[in-house]
C-alpha positions as CSV (number, residue, x, y, z in Angstrom):
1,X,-52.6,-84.3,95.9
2,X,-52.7,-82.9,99.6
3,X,-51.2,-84.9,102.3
4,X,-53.4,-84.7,105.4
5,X,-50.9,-84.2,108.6
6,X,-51.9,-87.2,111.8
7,X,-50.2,-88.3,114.7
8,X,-48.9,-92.0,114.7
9,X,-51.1,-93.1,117.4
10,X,-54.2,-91.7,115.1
11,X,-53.5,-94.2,112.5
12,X,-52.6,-97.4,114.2
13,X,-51.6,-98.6,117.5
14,X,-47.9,-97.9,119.4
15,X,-46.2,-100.1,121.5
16,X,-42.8,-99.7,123.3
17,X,-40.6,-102.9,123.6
18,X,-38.2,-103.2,126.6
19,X,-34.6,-102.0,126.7
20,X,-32.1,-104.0,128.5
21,X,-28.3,-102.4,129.4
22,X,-25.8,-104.2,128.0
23,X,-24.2,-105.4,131.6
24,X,-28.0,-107.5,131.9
25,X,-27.8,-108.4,128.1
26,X,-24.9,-111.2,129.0
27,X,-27.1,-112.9,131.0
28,X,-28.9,-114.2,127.9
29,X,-26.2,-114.6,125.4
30,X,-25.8,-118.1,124.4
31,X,-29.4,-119.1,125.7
32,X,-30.2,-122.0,123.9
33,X,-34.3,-122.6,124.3
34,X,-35.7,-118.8,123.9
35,X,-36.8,-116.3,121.6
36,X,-34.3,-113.9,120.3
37,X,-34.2,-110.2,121.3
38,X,-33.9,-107.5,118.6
39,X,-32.4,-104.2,119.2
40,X,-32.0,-101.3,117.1
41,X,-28.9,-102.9,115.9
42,X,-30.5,-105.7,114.6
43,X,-32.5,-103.8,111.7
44,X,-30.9,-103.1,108.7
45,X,-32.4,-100.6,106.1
46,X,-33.0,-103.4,103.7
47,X,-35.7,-104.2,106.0
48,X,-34.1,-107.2,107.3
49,X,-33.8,-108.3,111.0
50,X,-30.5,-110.3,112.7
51,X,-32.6,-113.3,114.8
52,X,-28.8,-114.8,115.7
53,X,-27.1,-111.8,117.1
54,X,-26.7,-114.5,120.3
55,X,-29.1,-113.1,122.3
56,X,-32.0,-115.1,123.5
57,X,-34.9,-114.3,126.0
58,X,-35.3,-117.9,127.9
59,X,-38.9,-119.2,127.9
60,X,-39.1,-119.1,131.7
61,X,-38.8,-115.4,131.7
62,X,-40.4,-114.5,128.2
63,X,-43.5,-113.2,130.1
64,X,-41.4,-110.3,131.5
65,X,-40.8,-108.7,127.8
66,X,-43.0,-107.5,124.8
67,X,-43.7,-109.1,122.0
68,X,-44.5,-107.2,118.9
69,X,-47.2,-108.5,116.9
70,X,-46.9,-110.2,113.5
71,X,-46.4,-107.6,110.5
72,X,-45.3,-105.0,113.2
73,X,-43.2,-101.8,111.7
74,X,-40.4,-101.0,114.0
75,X,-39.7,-97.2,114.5
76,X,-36.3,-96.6,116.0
């Protein structure tokens, strides 16, 4: 068998998510009503993901940050 060398981008799309300093990351611990934010931290290599790590994105300002896509992969 011969593996055939491609880019990412030639075999699906690639989005980048938003970053947020830690100093601007306390402004949304504890938010009750909001999505939660993953970080790099947050993905194990069990493929799991940490939802209650205590940060939450409130709905009011969800528009301002990504949202990956059902069945996304995450590349760190």
């Amino acid at each position: 068998m011969v593996w055939e060398e491609k880019k990412l981008g030639d075999v699906g799309k690639i989005f980048s998510g938003n970053s947020i300093n830690e100093q601007v990351k306390k402004k949304y611990e504890n938010v009750e009503d909001g999505l939660p934010y993953i970080a790099t931290k947050d993905l194990s290599y069990d493929y799991k993901i940490d939802y209650n790590n205590g940060i939450n994105i409130p709905q009011k300002e969800i528009s301002s940050f990504k949202i990956s896509h059902k069945n996304s992969i995450f590349i760190c």
